[in-house]
N, C-alpha and C positions, 0 to 999 in steps of 0.2 A: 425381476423378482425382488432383488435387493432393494433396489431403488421402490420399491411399492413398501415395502416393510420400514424402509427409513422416512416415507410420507406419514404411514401410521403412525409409526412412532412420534414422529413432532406433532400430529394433528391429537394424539392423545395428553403431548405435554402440554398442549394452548388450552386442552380443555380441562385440564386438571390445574393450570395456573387460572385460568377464568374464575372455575369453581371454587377456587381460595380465594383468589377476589372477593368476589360476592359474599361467601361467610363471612369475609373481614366486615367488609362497609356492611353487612346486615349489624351489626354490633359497636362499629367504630363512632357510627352519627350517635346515637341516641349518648356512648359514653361523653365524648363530647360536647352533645347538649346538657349532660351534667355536670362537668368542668365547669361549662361557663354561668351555668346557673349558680354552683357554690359559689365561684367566684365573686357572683354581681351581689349574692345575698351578703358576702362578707364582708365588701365594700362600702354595701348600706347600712350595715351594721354597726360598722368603725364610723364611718360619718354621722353617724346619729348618737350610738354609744360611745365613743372614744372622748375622755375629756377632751377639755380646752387647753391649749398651751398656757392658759392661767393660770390655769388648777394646778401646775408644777411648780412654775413662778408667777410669785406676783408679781403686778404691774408697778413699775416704778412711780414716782413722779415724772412730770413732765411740764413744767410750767411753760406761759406764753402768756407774751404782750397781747396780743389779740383781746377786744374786748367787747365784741359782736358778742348780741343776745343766744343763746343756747335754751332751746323748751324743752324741758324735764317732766317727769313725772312722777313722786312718790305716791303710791296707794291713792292714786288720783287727786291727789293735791296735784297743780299745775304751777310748774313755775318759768321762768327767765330770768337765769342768771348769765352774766358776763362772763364768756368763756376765760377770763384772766382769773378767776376766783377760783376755778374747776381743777384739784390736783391733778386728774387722771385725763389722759388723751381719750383713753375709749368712751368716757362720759360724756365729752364733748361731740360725739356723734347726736346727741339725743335721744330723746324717746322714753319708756318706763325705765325707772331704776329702782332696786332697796335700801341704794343708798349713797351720799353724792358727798365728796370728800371736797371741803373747799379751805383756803387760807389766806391771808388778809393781815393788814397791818395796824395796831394800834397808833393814833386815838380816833382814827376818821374809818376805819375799818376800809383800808385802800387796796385795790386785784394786787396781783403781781406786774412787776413792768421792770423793764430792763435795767430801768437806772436804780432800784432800789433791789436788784439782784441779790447783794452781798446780806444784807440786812437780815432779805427772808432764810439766807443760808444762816443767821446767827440763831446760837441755841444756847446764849448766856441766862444769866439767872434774869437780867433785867430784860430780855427779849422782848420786842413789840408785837412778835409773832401770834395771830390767834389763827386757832384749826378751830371747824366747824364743820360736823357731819349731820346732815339730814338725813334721817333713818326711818323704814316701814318697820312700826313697834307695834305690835299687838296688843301687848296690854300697855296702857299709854297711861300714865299715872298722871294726877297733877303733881307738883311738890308739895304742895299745901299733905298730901296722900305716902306719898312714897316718905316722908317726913313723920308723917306720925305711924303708917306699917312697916317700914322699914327699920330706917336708921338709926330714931330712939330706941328698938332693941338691942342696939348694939354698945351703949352710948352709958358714960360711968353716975352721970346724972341726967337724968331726964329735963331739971329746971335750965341747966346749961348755967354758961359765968355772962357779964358784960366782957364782948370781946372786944379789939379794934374796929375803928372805924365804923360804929357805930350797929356792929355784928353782935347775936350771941354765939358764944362760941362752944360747943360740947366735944368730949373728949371719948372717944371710942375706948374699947376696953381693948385687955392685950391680949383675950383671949381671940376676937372677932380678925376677919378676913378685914377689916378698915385702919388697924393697930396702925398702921404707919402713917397715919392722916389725921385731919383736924376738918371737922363739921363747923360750919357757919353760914348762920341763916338772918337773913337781912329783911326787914319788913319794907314793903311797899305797896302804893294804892292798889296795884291788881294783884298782888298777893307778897307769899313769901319766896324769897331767894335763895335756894339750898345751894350753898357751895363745900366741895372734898377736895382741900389742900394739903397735897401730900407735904411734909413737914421738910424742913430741911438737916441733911444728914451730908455725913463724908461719902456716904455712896451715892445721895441723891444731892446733888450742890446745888443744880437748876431746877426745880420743883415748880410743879404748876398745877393751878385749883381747873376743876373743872364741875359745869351747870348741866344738867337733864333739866329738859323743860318741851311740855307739848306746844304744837303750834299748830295743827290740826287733829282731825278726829282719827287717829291711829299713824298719826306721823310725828314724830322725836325732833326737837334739835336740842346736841351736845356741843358747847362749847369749852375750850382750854386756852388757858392761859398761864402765862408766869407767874406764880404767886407776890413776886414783888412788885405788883401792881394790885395787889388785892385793896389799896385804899379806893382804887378806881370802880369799884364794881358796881355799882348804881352807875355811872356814866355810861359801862362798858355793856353791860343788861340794857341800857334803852339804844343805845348805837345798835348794838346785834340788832334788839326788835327792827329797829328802824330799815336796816338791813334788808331781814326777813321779808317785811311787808312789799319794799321795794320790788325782792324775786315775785312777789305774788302778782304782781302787777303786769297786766298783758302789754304787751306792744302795739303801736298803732297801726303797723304793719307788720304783712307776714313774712316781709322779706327779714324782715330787724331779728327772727329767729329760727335761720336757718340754721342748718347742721354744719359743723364750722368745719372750714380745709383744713388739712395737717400745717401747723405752724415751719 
């Protein structure tokens, strides 16, 4: 009799553990098929929404000898430039960009190369260094434009003086955001030359002018230089062009503008 009462007993605990059983798992799947769904949604989230490691830091420079063509893109201008000229490693991947940071050597405007390392590191007053950014600009001025909307409002005489080297030269006023610069504008057959040479001071000892000028239909190129070469500047305006035009120029193969290896 005992022994029949000790069978029911365990035969009623199997069925009262089963019975929790099953309430569980009726409710444990579906919680975690929601686990894993927030999970995967918040993963896609961060991958799509989470910046870039850029957007914390920027990207240094990275120069390299390498001189394989690289094909770029601004606002569909197409170019090939020689990856030695390209600041940035990630630019030398190729493809669209807004904007392509390069630097070069005065008077031949020469890439970067190992034997002329120390050079590009110099940042004296006489520097041969010139930077040039190709940029997507929306509103694309000419100079001829940006010279007479802009700058002459800012400027103490509109007629300007005779400046050096065969510049006029105008004097921004002290009230204007330019007060620590000097405007000079240089004629030549395809137009005028607007150059903004910051002036030299005890804070500013190496000062450099620098050109806004389009070169296509909503794409910029800036260049900078040391203003102790400003007698150069008609040389240095037809090299850059010369420059330019070169990028413009396709290669005769498609191998010549591959996306370059890491140096």
């Amino acid at each position: 009799m005992r022994e029949s009462k000790d069978r029911a007993a365990m035969a009623m605990t199997y069925s009262d553990t089963d019975s929790t059983i099953r309430k569980r798992s009726g409710w444990l799947i579906p919680l975690a098929v929601l686990v894993i769904t927030v999970v995967l949604s918040a993963l896609i989230l961060v991958y799509y929404l989470a910046p870039s490691p850029q957007t914390f830091v920027n990207e240094q420079p990275a120069p390299t000898s390498d001189s394989r063509l690289v094909a770029l893109r601004v606002h569909g201008l197409k170019l090939w430039i020689p990856a030695n000229y390209i600041q940035f490693e990630s630019v030398r991947q190729g493809g669209a960009r807004r904007d392509i940071s390069l630097v070069a050597l005065l008077p031949d405007l020469a890439g970067w190369s190992n034997a002329e390392a120390a050079t590009f590191a110099d940042n004296t007053a006489d520097s041969p260094v010139i930077y040039l950014l190709i940029r997507d600009e929306e509103v694309n001025r000419s100079e001829a434009d940006r010279l007479a909307r802009i700058y002459l409002n800012y400027v103490t005489d509109q007629n300007g003086t005779a400046g050096p080297f065969g510049l006029t030269q105008y004097t921004f006023r002290d009230d204007s955001g330019y007060r620590s610069e000097d405007l000079f504008v240089g004629q030549t057959a395809a137009g005028p030359v607007i150059l903004r040479c910051v002036r030299f001071s005890p804070q500013v000892p190496s000062p450099s002018c620098l050109r806004d000028t389009p070169i296509d239909r909503k794409v910029a190129l800036s260049y900078r230089f040391k203003r102790a070469h400003l007698a150069r500047w008609r040389e240095i305006g037809d090299t850059v062009a010369t420059l330019i035009a070169g990028f413009k120029k396709a290669p005769k193969s498609q191998a010549d503008a591959e996306p370059q290896p890491r140096p």
